[in-house]
C-alpha positions in Angstrom: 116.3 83.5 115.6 116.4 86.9 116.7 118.6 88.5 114.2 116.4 86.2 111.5 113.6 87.7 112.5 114.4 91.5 112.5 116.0 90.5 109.2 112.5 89.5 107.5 110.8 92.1 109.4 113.4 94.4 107.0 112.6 93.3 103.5 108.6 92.5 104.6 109.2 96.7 105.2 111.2 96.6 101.6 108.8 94.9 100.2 105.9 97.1 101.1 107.7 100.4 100.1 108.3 99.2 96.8 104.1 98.1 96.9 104.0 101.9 98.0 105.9 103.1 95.0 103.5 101.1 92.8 100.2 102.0 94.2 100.9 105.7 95.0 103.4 107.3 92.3 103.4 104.6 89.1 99.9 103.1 89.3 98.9 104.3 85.9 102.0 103.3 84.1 101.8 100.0 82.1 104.0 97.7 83.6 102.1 98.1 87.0 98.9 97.8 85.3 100.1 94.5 84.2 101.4 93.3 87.2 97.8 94.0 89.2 96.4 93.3 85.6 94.2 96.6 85.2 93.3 98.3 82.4 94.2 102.0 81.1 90.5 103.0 82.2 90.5 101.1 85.2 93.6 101.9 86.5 92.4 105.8 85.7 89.5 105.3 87.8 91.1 103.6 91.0 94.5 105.8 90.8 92.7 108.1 94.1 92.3 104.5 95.9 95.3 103.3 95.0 97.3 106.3 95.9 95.7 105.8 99.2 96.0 102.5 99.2 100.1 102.8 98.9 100.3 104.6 101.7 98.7 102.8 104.0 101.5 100.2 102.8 104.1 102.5 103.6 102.8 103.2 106.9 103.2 99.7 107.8 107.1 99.6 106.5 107.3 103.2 108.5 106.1 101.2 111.7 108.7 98.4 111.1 111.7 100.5 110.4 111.2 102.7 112.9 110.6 99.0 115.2 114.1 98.2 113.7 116.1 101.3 114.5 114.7 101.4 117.9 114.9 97.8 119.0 119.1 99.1 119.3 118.5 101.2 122.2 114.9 100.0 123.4 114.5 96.2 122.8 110.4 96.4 124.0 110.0 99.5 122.2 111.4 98.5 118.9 109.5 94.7 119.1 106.4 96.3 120.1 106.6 98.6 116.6 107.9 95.5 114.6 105.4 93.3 115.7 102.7 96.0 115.1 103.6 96.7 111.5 104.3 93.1 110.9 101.4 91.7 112.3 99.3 94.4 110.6 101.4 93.0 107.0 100.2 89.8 108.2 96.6 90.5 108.7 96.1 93.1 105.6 97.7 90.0 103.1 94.8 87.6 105.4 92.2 90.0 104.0 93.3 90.1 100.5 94.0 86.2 100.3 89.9 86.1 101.7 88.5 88.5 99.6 90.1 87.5 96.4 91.2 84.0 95.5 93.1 85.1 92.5 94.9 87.0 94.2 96.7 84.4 96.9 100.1 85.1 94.9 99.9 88.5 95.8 99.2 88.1 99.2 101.2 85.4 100.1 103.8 87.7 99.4 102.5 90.2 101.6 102.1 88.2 104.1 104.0 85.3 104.4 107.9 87.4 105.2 105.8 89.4 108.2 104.3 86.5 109.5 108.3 84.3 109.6 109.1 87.6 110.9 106.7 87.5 113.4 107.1 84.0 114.6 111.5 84.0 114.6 111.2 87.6 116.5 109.1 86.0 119.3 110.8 82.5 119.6 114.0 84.6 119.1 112.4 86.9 122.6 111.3 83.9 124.7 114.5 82.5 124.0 
């Protein structure tokens, strides 16, 4: 369970890098307007939010590869980190699944590897 859950906890991080990559460099290009279905002017106007947005995303993937790499050397260290950025995965795809129906695709992806994460990492702790 352990492994299984550090595992996750690695492509949630993927995962929200590449979300990083979309929102902060190619936000304005048109296959990621299509994929968060924005138009040319829309996506001009959000692009400062966006940016910011990304790296707030890659924040979290910083939190839970830096969790990873330390959970080698310092087990509580490196689960604290992972179960900070995870959690915080968790609870940011939470918000977007409440504020925006149409968007539960989106944030079940965000937030459903985080959350199996979550769950294996602790059952694969008390274990």
């Amino acid at each position: 369970m352990l492994i299984a859950g550090l595992l996750l906890a690695g492509l949630a991080a993927l995962f929200h890098v590449y979300v990083f990559y979309l929102e902060s460099i190619a936000w304005t290009r048109d296959r990621t307007r299509a994929t968060f279905g924005t138009t040319a002017k829309e996506a001009q106007v959000t692009k400062p939010l966006a940016f910011n947005q990304g790296f707030y995303n890659l924040f979290l993937a910083l939190m839970v590869v830096t969790g990873l790499a330390a959970f080698l050397s310092a087990p509580v260290v490196g689960a604290t980190l992972v179960f900070a950025g995870a959690g915080s995965m968790v609870a940011a795809g939470l918000v977007l699944l409440l504020s925006n129906r149409e968007l539960a695709r989106a944030a079940l992806a965000q937030l459903l590897p985080p959350l199996l994460a979550v769950i294996l990492l602790a059952v694969g702790l008390l274990t």
